[in-house]
N, CA, C and O atoms as a GROMACS GRO file, in nm:
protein
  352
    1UNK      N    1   6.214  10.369   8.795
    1UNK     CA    2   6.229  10.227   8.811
    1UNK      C    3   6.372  10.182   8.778
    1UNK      O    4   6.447  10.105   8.837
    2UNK      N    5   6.388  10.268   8.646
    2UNK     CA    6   6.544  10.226   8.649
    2UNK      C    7   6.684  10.255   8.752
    2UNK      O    8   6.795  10.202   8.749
    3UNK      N    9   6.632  10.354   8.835
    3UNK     CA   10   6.740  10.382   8.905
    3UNK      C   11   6.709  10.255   9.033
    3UNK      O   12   6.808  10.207   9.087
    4UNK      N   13   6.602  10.219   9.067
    4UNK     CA   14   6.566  10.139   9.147
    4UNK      C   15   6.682   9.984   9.096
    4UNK      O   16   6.775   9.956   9.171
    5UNK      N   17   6.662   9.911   8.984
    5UNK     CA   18   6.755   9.826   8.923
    5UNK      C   19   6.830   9.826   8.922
    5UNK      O   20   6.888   9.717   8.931
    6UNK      N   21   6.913   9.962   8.906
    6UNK     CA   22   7.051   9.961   8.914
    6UNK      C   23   7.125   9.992   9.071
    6UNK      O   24   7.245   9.996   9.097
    7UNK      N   25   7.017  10.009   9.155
    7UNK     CA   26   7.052  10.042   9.290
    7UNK      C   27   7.033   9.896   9.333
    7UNK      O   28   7.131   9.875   9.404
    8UNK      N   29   6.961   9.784   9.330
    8UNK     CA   30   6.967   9.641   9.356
    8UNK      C   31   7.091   9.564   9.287
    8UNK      O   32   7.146   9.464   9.333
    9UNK      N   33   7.112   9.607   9.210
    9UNK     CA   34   7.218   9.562   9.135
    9UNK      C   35   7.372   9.578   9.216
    9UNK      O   36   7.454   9.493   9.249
   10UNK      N   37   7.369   9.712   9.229
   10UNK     CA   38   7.493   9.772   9.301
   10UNK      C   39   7.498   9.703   9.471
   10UNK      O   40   7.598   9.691   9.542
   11UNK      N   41   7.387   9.675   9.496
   11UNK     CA   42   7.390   9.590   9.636
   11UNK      C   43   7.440   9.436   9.616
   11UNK      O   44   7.533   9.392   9.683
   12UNK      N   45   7.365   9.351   9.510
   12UNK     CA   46   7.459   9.286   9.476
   12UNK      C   47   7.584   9.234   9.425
   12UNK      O   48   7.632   9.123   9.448
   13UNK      N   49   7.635   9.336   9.345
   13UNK     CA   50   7.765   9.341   9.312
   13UNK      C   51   7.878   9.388   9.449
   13UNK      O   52   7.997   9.361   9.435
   14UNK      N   53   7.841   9.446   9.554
   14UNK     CA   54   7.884   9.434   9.680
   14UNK      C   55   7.906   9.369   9.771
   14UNK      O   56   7.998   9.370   9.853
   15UNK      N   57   7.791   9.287   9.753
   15UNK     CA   58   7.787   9.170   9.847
   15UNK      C   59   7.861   9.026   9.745
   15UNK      O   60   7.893   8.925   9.809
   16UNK      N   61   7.884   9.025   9.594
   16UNK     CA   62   7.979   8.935   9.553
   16UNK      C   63   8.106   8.961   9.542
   16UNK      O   64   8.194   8.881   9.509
   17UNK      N   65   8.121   9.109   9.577
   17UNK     CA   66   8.273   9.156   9.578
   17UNK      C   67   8.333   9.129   9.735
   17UNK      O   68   8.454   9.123   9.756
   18UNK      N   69   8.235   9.116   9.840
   18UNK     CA   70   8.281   9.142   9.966
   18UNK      C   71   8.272   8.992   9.983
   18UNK      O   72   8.311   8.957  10.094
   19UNK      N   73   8.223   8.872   9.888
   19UNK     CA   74   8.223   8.722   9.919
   19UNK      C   75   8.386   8.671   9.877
   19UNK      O   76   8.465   8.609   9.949
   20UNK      N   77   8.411   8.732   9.696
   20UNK     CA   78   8.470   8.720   9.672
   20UNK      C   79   8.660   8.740   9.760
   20UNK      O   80   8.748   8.654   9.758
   21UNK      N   81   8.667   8.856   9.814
   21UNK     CA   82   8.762   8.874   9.954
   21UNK      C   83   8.767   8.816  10.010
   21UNK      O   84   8.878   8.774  10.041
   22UNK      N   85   8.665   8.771  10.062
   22UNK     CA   86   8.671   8.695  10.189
   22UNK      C   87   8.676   8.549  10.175
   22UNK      O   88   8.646   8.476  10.269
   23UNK      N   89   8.713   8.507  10.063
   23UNK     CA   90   8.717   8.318  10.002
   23UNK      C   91   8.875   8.298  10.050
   23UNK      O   92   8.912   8.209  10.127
   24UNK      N   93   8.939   8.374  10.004
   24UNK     CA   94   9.057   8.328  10.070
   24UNK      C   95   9.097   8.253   9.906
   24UNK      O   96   9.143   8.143   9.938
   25UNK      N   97   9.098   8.257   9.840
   25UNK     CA   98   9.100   8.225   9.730
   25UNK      C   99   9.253   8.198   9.631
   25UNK      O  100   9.303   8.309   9.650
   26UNK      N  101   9.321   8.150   9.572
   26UNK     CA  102   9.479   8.161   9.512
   26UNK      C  103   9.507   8.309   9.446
   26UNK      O  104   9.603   8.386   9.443
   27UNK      N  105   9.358   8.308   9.388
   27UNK     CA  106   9.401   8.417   9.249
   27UNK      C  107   9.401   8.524   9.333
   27UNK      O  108   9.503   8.586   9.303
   28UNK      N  109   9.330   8.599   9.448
   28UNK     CA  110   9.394   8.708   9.584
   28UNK      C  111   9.501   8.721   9.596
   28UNK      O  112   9.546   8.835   9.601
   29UNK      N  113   9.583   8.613   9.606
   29UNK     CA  114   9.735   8.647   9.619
   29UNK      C  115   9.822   8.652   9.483
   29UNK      O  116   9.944   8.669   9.483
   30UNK      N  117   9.760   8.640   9.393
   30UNK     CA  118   9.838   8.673   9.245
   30UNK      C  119   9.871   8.854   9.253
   30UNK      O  120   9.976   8.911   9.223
   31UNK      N  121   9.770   8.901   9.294
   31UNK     CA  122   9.763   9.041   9.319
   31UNK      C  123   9.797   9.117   9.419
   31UNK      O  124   9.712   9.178   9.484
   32UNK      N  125   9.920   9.124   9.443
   32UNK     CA  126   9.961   9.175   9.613
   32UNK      C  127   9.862   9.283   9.647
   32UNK      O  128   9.812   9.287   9.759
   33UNK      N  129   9.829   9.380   9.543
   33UNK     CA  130   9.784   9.513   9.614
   33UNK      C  131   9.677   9.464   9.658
   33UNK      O  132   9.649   9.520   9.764
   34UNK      N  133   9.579   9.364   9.622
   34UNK     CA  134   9.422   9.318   9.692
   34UNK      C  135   9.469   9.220   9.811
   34UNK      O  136   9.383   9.184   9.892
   35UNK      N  137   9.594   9.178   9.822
   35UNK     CA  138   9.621   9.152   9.962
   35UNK      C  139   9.608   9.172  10.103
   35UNK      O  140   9.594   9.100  10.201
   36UNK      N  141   9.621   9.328  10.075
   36UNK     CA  142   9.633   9.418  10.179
   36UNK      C  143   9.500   9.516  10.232
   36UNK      O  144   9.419   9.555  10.148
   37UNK      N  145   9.490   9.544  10.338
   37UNK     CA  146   9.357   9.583  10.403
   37UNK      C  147   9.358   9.733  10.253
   37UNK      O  148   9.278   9.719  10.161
   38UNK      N  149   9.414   9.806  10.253
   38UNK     CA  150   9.397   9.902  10.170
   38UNK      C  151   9.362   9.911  10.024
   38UNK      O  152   9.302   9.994   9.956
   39UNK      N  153   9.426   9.788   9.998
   39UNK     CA  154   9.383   9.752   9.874
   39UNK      C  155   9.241   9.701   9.849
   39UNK      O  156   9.168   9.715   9.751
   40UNK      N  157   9.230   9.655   9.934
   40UNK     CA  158   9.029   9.612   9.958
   40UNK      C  159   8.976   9.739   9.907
   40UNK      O  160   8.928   9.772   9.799
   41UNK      N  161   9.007   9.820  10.054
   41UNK     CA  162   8.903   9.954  10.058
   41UNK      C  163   8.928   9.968   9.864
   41UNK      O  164   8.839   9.926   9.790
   42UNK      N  165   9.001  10.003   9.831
   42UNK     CA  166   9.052  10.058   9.717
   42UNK      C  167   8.948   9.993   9.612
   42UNK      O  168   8.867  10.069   9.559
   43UNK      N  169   8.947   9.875   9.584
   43UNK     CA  170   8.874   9.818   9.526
   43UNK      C  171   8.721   9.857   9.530
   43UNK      O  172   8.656   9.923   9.448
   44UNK      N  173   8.690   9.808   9.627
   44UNK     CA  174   8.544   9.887   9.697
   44UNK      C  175   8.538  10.001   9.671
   44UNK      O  176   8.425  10.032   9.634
   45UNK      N  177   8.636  10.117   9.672
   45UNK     CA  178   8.585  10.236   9.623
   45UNK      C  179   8.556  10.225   9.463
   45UNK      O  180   8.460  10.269   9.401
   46UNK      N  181   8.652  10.164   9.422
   46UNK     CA  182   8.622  10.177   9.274
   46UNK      C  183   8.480  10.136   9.242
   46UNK      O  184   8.417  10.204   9.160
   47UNK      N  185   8.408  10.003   9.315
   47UNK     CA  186   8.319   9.973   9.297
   47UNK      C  187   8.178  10.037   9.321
   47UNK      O  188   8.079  10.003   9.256
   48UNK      N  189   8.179  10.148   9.434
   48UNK     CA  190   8.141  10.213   9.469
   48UNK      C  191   8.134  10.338   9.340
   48UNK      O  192   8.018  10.358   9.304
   49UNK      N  193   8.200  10.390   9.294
   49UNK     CA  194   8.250  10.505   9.168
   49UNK      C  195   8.179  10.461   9.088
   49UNK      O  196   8.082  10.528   9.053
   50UNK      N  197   8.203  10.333   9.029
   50UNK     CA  198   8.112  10.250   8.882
   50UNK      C  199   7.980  10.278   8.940
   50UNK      O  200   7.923  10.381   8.901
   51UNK      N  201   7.916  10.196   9.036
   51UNK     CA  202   7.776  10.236   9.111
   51UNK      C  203   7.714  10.360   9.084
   51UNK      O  204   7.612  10.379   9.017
   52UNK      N  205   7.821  10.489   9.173
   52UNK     CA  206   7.756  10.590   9.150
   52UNK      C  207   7.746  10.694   8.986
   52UNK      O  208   7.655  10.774   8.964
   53UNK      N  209   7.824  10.674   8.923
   53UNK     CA  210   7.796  10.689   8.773
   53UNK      C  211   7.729  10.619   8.687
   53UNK      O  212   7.711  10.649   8.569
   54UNK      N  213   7.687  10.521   8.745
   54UNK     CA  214   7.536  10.422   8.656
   54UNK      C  215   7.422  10.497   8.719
   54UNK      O  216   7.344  10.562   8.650
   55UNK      N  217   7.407  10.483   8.914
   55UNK     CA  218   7.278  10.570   8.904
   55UNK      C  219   7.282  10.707   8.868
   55UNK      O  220   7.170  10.758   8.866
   56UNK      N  221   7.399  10.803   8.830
   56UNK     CA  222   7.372  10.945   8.806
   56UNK      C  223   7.355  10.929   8.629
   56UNK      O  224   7.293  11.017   8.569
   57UNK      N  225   7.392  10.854   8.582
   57UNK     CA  226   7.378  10.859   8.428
   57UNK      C  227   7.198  10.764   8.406
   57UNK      O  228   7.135  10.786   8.303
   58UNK      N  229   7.155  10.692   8.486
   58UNK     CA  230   6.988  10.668   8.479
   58UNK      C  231   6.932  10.760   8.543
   58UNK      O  232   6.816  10.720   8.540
   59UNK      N  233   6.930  10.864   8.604
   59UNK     CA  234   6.938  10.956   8.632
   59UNK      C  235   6.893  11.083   8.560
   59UNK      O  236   6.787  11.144   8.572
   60UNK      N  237   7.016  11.113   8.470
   60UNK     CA  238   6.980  11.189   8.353
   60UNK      C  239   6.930  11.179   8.204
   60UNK      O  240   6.942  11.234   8.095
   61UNK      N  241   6.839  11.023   8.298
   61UNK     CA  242   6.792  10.981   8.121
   61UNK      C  243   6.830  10.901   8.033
   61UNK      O  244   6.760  10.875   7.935
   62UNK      N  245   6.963  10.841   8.055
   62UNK     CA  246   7.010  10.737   7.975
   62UNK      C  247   7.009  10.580   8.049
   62UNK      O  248   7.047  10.516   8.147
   63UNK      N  249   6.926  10.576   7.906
   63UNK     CA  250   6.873  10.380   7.981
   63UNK      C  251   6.946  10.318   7.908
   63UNK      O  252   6.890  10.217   7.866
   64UNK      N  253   7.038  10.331   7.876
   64UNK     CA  254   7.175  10.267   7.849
   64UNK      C  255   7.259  10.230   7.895
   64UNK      O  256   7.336  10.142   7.857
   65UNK      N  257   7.258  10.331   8.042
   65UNK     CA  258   7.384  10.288   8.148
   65UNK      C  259   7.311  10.177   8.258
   65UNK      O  260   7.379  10.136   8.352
   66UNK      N  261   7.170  10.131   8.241
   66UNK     CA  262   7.100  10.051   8.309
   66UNK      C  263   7.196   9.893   8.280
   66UNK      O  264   7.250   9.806   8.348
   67UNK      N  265   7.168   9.934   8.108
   67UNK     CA  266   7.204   9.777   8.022
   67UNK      C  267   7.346   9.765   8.067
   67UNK      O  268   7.390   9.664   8.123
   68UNK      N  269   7.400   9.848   8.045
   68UNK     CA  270   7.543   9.854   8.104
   68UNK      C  271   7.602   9.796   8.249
   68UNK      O  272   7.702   9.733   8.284
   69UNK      N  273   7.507   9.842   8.301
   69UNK     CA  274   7.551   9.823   8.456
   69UNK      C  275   7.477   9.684   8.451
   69UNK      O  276   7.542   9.600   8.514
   70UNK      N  277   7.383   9.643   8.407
   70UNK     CA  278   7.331   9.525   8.432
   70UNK      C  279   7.438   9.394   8.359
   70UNK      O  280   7.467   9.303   8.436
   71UNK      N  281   7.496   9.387   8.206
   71UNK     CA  282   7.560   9.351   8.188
   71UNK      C  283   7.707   9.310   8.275
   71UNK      O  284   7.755   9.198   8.292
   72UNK      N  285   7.759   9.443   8.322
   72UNK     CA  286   7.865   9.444   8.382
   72UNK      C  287   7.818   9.380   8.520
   72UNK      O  288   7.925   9.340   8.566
   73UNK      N  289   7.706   9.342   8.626
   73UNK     CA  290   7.684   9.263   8.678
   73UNK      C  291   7.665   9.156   8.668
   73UNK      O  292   7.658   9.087   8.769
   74UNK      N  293   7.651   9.107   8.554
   74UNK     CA  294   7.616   8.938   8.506
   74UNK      C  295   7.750   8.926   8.504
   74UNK      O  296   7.793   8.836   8.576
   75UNK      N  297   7.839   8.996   8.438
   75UNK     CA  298   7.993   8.954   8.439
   75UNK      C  299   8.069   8.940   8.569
   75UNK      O  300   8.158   8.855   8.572
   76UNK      N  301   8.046   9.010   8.675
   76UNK     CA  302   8.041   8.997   8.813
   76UNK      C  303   7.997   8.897   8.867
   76UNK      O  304   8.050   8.854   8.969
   77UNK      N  305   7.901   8.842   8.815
   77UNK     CA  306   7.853   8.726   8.907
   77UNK      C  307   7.889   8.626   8.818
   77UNK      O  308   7.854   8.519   8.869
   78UNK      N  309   7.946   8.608   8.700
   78UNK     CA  310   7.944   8.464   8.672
   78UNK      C  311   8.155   8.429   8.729
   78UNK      O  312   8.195   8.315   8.752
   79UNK      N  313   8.243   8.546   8.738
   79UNK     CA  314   8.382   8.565   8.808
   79UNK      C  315   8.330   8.502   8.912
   79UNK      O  316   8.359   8.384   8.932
   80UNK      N  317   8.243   8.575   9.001
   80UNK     CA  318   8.208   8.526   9.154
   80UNK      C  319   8.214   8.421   9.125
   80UNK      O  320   8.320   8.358   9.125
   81UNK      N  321   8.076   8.364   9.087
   81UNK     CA  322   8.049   8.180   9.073
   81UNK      C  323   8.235   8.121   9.089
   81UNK      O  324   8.311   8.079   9.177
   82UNK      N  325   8.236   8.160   8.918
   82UNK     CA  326   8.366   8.085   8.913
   82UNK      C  327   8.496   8.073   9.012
   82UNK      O  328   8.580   7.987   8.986
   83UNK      N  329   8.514   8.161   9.128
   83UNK     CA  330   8.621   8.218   9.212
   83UNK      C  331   8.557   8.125   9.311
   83UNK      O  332   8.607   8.020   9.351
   84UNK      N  333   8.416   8.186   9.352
   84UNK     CA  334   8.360   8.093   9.491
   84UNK      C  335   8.352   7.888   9.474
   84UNK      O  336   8.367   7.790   9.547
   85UNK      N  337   8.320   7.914   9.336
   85UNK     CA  338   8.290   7.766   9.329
   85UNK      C  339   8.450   7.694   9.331
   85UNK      O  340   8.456   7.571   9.324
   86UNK      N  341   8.564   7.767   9.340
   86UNK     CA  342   8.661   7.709   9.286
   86UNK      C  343   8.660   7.649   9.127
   86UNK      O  344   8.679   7.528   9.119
   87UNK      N  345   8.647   7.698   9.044
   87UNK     CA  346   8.614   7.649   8.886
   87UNK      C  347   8.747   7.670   8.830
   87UNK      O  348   8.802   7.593   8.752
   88UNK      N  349   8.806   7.799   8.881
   88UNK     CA  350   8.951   7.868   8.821
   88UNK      C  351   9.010   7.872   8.956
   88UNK      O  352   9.123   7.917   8.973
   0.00000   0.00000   0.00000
C-alpha cells in the first residue's frame, strides 16, 4: 500500500512541477538554467530520481521514506499554490 502512496504522490508532484513551468511565472527567470528547454528536462529528472528512491526505499521496508516523500510533497504543493496563485 505504501508503495501505492508514494506512487500517487510522485504523479502529483509531476503534474505541480509541470504546472509550475508552464505559469510563466518571475521567479523562472531568476534562474536562467530553468529557463531553458534543458534545464526543465533536468529538473524533471531530478524529480523523477527523488521518486524513484522513495519507491525503492518503501520497497525495502522502510516506512519512513513514505513520511518523507509525503512531507516533501506537502512542501511541493504549498511552493505550487504559492507560485500559481501568484502569493510570491
Amino acid at each position: 500500500m505504501l508503495i501505492v502512496i508514494v506512487f500517487m504522490l510522485g504523479i502529483a508532484n509531476f503534474a505541480m512541477h509541470s504546472a509550475v513551468m508552464r505559469s510563466g511565472h518571475p521567479v523562472l527567470q531568476d534562474v536562467p538554467w530553468l529557463a531553458t528547454k534543458g534545464g526543465r528536462r533536468i529538473a524533471m529528472a531530478l524529480e523523477f530520481l527523488i521518486l524513484a528512491a522513495a519507491l525503492s526505499l518503501a520497497r525495502m521496508g522502510f516506512p519512513m521514506s513514505g513520511w518523507a516523500y509525503g512531507f516533501y510533497s506537502a512542501c511541493n504543493g504549498i511552493a505550487a499554490w504559492m507560485i500559481l496563485s501568484r502569493r510570491k
